[in-house]
C-alpha positions as CSV (number, residue, x, y, z in Angstrom):
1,X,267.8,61.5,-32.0
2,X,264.9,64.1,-32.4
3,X,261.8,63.0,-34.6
4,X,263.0,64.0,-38.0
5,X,266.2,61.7,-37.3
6,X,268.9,64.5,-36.7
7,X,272.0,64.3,-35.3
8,X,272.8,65.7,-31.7
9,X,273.7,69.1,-32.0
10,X,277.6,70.5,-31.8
11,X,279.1,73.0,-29.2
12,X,279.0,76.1,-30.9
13,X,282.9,77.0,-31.6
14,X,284.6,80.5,-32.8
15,X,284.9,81.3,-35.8
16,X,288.8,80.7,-35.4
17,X,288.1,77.0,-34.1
18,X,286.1,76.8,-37.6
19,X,288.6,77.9,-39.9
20,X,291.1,75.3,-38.8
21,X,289.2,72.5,-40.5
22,X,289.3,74.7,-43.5
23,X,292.5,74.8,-46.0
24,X,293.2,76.0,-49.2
25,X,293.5,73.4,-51.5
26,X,294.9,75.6,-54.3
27,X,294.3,79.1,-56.0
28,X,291.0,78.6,-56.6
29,X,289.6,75.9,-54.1
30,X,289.5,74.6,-50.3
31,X,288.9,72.0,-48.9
32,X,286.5,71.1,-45.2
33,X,288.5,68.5,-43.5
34,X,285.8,65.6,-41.9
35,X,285.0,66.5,-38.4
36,X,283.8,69.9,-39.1
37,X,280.6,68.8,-38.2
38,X,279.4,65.3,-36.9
39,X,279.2,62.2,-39.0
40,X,281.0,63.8,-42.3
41,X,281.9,60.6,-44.6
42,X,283.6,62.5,-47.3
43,X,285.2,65.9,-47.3
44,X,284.1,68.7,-48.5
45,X,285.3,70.8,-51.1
46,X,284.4,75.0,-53.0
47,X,285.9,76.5,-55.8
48,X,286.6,80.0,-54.8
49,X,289.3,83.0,-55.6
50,X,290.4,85.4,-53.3
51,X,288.3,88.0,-54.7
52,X,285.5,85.6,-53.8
53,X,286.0,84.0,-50.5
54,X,285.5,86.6,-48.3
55,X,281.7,86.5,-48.8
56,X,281.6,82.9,-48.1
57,X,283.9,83.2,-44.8
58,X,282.1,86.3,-43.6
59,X,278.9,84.0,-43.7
60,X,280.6,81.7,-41.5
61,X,281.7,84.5,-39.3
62,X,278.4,85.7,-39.0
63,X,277.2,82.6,-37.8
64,X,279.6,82.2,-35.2
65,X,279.6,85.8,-33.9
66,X,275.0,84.5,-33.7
67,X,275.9,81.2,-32.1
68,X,273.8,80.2,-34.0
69,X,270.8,81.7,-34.3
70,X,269.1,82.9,-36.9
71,X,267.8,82.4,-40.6
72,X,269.6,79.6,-42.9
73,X,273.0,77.9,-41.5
74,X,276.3,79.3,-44.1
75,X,277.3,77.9,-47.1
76,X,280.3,76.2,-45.6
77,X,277.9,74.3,-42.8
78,X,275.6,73.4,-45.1
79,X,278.3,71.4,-47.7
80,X,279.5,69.4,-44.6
81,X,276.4,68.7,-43.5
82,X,275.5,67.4,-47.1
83,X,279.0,65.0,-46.6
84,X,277.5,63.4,-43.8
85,X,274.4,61.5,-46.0
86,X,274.3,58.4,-46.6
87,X,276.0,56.8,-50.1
88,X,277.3,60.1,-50.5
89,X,281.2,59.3,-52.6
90,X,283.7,62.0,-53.9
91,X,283.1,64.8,-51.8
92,X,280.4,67.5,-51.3
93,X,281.3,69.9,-54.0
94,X,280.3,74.3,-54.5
95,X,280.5,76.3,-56.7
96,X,282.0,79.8,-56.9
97,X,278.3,80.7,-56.8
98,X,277.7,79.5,-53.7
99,X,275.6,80.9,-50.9
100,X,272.7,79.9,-48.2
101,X,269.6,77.5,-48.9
102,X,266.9,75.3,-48.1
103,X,269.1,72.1,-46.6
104,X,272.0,72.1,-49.9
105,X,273.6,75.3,-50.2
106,X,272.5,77.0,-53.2
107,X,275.8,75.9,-55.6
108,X,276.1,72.6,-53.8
109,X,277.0,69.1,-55.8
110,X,276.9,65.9,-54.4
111,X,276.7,62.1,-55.7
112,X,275.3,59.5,-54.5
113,X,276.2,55.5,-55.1
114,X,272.8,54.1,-56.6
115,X,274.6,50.6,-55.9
116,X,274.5,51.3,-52.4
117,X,271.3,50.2,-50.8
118,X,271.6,53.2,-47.7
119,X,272.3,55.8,-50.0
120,X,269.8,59.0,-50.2
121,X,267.6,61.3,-52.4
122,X,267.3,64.6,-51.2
123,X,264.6,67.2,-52.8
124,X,267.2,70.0,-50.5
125,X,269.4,69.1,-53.4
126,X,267.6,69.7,-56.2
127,X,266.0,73.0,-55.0
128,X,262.5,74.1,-55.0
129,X,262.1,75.5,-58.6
130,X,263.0,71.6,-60.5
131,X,265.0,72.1,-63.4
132,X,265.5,76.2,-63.4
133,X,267.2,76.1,-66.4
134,X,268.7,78.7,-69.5
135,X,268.0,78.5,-73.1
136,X,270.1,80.0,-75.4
137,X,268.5,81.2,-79.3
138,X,271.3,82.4,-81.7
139,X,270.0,84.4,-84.8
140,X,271.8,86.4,-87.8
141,X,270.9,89.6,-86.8
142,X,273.6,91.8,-85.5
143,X,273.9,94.8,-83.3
144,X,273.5,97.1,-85.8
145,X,270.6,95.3,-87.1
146,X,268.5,96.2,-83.2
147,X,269.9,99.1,-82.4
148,X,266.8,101.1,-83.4
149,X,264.7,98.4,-82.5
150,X,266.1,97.7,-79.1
151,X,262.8,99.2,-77.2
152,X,260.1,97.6,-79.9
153,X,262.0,94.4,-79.4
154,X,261.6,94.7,-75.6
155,X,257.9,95.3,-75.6
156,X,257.2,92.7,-77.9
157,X,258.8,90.4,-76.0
158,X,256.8,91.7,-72.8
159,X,253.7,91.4,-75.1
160,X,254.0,88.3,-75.9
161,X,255.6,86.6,-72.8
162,X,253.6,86.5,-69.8
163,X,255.8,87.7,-66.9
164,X,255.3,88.2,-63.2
165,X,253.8,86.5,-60.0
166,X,250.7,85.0,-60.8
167,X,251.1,85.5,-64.5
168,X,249.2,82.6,-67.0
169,X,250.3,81.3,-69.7
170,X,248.6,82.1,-73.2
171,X,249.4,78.4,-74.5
172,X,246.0,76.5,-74.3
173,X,246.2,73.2,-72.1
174,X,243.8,71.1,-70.4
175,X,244.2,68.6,-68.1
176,X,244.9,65.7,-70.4
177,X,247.4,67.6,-72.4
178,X,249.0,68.6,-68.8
179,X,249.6,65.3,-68.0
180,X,251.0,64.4,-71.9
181,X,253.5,67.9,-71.3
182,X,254.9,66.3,-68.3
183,X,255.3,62.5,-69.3
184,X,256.8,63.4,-72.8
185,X,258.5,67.1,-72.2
186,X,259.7,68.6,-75.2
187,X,258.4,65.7,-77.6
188,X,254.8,67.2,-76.5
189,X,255.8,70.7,-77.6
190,X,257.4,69.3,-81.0
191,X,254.1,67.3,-81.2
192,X,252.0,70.5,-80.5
193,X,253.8,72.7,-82.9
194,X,255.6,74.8,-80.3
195,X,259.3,73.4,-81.3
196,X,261.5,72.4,-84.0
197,X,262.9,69.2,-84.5
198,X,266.2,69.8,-84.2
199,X,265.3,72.0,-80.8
200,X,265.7,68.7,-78.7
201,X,268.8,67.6,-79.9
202,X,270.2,70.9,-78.1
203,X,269.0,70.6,-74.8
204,X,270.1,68.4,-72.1
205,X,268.2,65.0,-71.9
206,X,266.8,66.0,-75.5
207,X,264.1,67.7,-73.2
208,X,262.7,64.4,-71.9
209,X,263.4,62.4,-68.4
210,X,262.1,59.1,-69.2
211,X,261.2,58.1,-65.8
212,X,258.3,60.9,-65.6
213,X,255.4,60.0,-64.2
214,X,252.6,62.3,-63.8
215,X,250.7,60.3,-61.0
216,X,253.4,60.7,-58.8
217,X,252.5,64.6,-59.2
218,X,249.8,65.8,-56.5
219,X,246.5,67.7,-57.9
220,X,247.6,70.8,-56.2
221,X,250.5,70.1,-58.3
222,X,249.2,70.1,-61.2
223,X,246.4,73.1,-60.3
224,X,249.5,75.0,-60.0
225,X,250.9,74.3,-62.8
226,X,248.0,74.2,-65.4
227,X,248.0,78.2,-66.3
228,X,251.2,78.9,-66.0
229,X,252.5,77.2,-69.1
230,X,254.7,79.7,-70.9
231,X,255.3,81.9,-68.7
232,X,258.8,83.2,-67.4
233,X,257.3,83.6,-63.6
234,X,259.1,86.6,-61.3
235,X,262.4,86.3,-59.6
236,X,265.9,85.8,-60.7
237,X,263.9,84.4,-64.4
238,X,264.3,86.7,-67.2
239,X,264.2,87.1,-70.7
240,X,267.2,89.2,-72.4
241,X,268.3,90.1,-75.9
242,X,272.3,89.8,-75.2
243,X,275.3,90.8,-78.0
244,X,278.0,88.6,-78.6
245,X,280.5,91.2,-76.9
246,X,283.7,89.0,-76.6
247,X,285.0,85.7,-78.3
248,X,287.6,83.4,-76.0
249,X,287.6,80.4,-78.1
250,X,286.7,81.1,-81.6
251,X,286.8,77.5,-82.7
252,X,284.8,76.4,-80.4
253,X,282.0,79.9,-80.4
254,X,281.6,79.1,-84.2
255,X,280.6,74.8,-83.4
256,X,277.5,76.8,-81.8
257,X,276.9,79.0,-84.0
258,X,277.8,82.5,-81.6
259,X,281.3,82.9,-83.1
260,X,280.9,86.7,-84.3
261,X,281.5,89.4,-82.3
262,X,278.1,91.5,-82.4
263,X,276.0,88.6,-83.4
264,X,271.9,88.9,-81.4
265,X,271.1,85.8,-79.2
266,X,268.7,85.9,-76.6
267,X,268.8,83.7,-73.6
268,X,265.3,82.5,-71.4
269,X,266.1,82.0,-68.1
270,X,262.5,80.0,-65.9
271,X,261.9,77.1,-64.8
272,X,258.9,74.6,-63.4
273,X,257.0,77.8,-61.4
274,X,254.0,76.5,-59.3
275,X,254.1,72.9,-60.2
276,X,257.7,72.2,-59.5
277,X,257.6,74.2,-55.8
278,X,254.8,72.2,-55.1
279,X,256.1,68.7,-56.1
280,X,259.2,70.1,-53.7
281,X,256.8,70.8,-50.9
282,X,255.1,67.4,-51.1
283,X,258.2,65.3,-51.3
284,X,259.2,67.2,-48.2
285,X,256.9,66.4,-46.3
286,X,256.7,62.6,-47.6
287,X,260.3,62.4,-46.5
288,X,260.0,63.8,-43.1
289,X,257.3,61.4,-42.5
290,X,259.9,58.2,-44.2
291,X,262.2,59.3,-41.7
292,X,260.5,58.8,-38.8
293,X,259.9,55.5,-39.6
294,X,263.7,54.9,-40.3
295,X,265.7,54.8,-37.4
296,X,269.0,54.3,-39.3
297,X,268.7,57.6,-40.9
298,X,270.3,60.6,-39.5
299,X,270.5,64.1,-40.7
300,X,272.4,67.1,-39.2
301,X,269.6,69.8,-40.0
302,X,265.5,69.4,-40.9
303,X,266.0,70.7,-44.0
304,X,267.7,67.8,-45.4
305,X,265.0,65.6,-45.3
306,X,265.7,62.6,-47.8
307,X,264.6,58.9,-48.4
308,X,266.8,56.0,-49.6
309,X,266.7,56.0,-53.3
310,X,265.6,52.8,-54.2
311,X,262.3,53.4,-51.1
312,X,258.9,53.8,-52.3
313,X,259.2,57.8,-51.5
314,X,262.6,57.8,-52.9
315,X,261.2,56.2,-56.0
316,X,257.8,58.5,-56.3
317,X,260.4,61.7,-55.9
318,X,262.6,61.2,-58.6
319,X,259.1,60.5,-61.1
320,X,257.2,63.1,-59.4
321,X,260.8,65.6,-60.1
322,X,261.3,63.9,-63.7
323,X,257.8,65.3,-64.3
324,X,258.4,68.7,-63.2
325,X,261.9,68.4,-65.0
326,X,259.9,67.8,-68.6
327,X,257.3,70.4,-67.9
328,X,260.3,73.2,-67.1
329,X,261.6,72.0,-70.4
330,X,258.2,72.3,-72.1
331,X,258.0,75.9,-70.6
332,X,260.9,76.9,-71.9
333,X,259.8,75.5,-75.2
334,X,256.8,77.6,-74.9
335,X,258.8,81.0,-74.5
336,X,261.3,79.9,-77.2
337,X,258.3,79.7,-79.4
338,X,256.7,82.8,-78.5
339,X,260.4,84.7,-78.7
340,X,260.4,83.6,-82.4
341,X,257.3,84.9,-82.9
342,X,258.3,88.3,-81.3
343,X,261.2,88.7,-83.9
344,X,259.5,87.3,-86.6
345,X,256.8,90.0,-86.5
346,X,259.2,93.2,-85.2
347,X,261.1,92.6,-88.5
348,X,259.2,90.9,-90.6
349,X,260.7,88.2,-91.3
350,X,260.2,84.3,-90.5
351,X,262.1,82.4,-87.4
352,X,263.3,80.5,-90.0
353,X,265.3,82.9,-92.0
354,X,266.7,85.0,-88.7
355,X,268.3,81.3,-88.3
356,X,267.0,81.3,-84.7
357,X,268.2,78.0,-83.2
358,X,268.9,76.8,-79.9
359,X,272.3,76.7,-78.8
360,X,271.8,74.7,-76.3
361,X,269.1,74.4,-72.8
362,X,271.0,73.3,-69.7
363,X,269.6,72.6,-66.4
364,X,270.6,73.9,-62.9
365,X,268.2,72.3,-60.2
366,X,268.3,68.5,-60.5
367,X,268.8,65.1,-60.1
368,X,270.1,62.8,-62.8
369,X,271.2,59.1,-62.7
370,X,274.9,59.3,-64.1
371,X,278.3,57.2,-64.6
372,X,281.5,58.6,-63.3
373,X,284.7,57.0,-62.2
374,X,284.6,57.3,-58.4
375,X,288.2,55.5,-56.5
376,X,289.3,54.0,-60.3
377,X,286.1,52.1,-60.6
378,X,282.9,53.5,-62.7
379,X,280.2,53.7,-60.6
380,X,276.0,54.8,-61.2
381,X,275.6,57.8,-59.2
382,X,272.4,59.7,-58.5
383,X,274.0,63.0,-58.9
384,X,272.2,66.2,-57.4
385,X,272.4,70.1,-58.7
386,X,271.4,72.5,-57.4
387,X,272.9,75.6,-58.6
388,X,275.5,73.9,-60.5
389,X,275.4,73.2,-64.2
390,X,276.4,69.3,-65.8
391,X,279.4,70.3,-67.9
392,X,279.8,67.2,-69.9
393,X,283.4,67.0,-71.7
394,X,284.3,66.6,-75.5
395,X,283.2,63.2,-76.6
396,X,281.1,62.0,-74.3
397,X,278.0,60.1,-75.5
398,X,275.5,62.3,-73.9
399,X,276.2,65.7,-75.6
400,X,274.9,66.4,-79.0
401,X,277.0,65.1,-82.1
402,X,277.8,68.9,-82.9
403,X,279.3,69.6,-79.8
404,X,281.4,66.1,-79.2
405,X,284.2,68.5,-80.2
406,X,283.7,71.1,-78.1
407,X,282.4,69.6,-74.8
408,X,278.8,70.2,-73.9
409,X,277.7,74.0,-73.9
410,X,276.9,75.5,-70.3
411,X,275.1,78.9,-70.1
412,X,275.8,81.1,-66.9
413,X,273.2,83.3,-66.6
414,X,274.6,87.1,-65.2
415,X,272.6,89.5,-63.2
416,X,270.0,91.7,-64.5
417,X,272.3,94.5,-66.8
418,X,275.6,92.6,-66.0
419,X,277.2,90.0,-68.4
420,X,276.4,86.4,-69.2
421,X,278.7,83.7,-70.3
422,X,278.8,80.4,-72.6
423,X,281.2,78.1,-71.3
424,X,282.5,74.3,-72.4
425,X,282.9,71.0,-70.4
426,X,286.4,69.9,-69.5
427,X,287.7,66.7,-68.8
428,X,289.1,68.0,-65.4
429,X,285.6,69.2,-64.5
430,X,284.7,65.6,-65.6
431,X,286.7,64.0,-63.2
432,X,286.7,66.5,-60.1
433,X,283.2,67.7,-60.0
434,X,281.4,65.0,-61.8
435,X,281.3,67.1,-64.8
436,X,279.2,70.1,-63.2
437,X,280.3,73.9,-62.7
438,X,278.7,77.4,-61.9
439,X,275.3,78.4,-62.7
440,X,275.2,82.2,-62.0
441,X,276.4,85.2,-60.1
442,X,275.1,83.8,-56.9
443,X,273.6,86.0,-54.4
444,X,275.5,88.2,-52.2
445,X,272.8,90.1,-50.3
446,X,269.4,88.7,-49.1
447,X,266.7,90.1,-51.0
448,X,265.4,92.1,-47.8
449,X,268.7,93.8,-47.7
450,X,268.3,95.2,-50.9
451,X,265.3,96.3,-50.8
452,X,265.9,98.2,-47.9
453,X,268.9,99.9,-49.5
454,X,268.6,100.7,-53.0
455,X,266.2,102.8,-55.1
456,X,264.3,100.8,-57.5
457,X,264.3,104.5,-60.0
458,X,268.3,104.6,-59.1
459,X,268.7,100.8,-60.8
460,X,266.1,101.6,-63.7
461,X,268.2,104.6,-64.8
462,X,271.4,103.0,-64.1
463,X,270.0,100.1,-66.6
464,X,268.8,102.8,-68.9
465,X,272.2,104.6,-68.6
466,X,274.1,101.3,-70.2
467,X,271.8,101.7,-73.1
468,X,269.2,98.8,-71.8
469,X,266.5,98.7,-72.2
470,X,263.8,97.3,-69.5
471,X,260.4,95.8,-69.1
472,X,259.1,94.6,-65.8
473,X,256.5,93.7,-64.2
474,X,256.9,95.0,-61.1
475,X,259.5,98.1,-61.4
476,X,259.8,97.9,-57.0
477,X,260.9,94.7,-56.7
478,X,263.5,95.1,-59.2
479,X,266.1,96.1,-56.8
480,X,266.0,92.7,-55.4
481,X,267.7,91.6,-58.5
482,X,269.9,94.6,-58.9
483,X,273.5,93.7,-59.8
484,X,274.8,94.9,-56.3
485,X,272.6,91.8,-54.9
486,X,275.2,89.8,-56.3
487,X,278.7,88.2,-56.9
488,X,280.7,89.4,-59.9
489,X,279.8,86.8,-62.1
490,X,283.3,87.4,-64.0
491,X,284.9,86.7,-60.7
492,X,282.6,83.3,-60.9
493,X,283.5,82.1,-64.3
494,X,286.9,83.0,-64.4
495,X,287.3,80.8,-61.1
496,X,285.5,77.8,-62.7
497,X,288.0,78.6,-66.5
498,X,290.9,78.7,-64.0
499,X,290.3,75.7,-61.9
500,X,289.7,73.8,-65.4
501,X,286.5,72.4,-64.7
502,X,285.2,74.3,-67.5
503,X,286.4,76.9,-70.7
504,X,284.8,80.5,-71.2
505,X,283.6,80.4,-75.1
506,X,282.0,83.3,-75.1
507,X,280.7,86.9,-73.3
508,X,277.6,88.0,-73.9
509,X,275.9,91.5,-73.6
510,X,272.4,92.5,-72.3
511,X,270.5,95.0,-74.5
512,X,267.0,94.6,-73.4
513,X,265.6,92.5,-70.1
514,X,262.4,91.7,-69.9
515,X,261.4,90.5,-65.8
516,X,258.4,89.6,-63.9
């Protein structure tokens, strides 16, 4: 066993000899049979068409044709590896979305028994950017109403949204009030004037993980994170004004108030920036340390450093993530607030009366303490996302009392000019994938790739050719988030509709994107 407590390493087989511990479990999943890589206590299982898979075997072939070598182990690996940690029940779960990450494939969702005193916490499952999340504002307006507005709209939005690496927020906090943002979340921002009421009854956790603790969050930490409040960062994060383009389930569309065709929402797509990568790189590197001194605990890779959940650096994680979870939510609060006030001054008019409430504000990087029936019994699980989107069914107690009909709301962000989606939890979903599904397109080429192949003027004027209209930050780095960087993200959600785990409500369609 090296220092960081991995396992011993396996012979390196062909890509053949892989696939024969892979089988398709139906039309729009397979299944990794234990023994595909040491010490695997539950199988694993991804939700993929046939439209879809051959990026995630091609990975695999990849690696195999490298023995190897080289940059982030696949997808595939990297869910059986994440079936080998400790407590870990069910199986190691992707999503269509799935590709490469830091430990947990990007997609990847696995739950861990909290009743079971070996079981793990790992920050590789949560991600690096805590609670990336999407908020969804509906308003009254209608296509017809923007149209002549669509590149005023844009640049107010850019105006008064800070974007871009480095950017700082323009909502005044000190130190004190930093600390207040990330114990309370979105209770700070209704307290500061920068939400509505009713705001937190539409987001996940009401916008508030109770077990925050902010002196579980470093000082760089918090350095980090002190300008940066209300600001949509660089990256995948984006700000667009969409059109409702197409209705699936009408019933269920007009619950959250999106139900006509042509209706203006706009959907925020950040997270924790700074202050959430750095609580990530600190808990690392706690961890590593935790599992030197725990000879019991074994990993297949480095990357998927983790602590038993009930240790002392299990225990300062999940506060220290909590934290960075509120102040994501408070962040998005921020934008929300300074979206209104875009539209409220392009047409004159109050937030208010352009009816601009929140849908709903779902979460995609974290780590929640849950119930779910596991073998016939109901169990507390520590359930990690990362990638993946909770997609709670109709009635359950969690979900807003407007949407106990419905099943909880789930946004799927598309790629920048491509379509997103509003989707419904499922009581499949529920009981297959502990009530989680997709969370995007999912990467298809590395960033490098794409830089080193497309024109950044060629995807401006193919944005500007579909009538969108664009404001970014920095115009050459927008080819790393060109659509051809990515899956279909039709091809995503209609393999999460057809497996069950969850419904498509409605498509929606960008107008204007605003980036960093």
């Amino acid at each position: 066993m090296s220092a960081f407590g991995e396992m011993p390493k396996t012979i390196a087989r062909s890509f053949d000899d892989e696939m024969k511990f892979l089988a398709r479990r139906d039309p729009t999943s397979w299944t990794i049979a234990q023994g595909f890589v040491p010490g695997m206590r539950v199988p694993g299982r991804f939700y993929v068409d046939s439209a879809l898979e051959s990026l995630v075997f091609d990975e695999l072939r990849q690696h195999c044709s490298a023995q190897g070598h080289g940059g982030f182990l696949p997808a595939i690996k990297q869910i059986a590896n994440v079936a080998a940690l400790p407590g870990i029940v069910g199986a190691s779960l992707a999503m269509p979305d799935i590709h490469s990450g830091y430990g947990f494939a990007i997609g990847n969702v696995a739950a861990f028994d909290c009743g079971d005193p070996e079981a793990v916490v790992s920050p590789g499952g949560v991600g690096f950017d805590i609670n990336c999340g999407v908020r969804l504002l509906r308003t009254n307006l209608f296509e017809k109403d923007v149209t002549e507005h669509r590149e005023a709209l844009a640049q107010q939005l850019f105006d008064h949204i800070p974007v871009g690496v480095g950017s700082r927020g323009v909502i005044p906090t000190s130190s004190q009030n930093l600390d207040a943002a990330l114990e309370m979340g979105m209770d700070w921002s209704l307290r500061e004037g920068y939400a509505w009421a009713e705001d937190k009854e539409h987001c996940e956790e009401t916008g508030r993980m109770l077990q925050a603790d902010p002196t579980h969050v470093s000082r760089r930490a918090k350095k980090r994170g002190l300008p940066q409040l209300g600001t949509l960062g660089a990256g995948n994060h984006y700000a667009e004004i969409q059109i409702v383009d197409e209705v699936h389930d009408e019933w269920a569309a007009r619950r959250m108030g999106i139900g006509e065709k042509g209706q203006v929402v706009v959907m925020i797509h950040s997270g924790s920036r700074g202050l959430g990568h750095q609580v990530a790189t600190d808990a690392l590197l706690q961890m590593e340390r935790a599992m030197e001194k725990d000879a019991g605990l074994r990993t297949n890779d480095r990357q998927l450093a983790c602590a038993r959940i009930a240790s002392p650096e299990g225990q300062s994680y999940l506060k220290a993530m909590a934290a960075a979870a509120n102040y994501a939510w408070v962040n998005r609060s921020a934008m929300a607030f300074l979206v209104r006030q875009a539209f409220a001054k392009q047409f004159g008019q109050t937030p208010d009366d352009l009816d601009m409430r929140v849908v709903y504000d779902v979460s995609h990087n974290i780590a929640k303490t849950e119930e779910h029936m596991v073998d016939g019994r109901l169990k507390t699980l520590l359930v990690h996302r990362k990638g993946a989107t909770r997609a709670f069914p109709p009635h359950h107690p969690l979900i807003p009392v407007d949407y106990q009909f419905t099943g909880q709301p789930v946004l799927i962000g598309g790629t920048m000019g491509t379509c997103s989606y509003v989707l419904s939890g499922t009581d499949r979903g529920m009981a297959e994938t502990f009530g989680s599904t997709c969370h995007g397109a999912g990467r298809a080429a590395s960033r490098n790739k794409t830089r080193r192949t497309l024109a950044y003027e060629d995807v401006l004027k193919n944005l500007d050719d579909k009538g969108i209209a664009i404001r970014i930050a920095s115009p050459k780095l927008v080819m790393e988030e060109a659509p051809e960087a990515y899956k279909d993200v039709t091809s995503v959600v209609s393999t999460c509709h057809d497996a069950g785990i969850s419904n498509k409500v409605v498509k929606l369609r960008p107008v204007a994107v605003i980036k960093g």
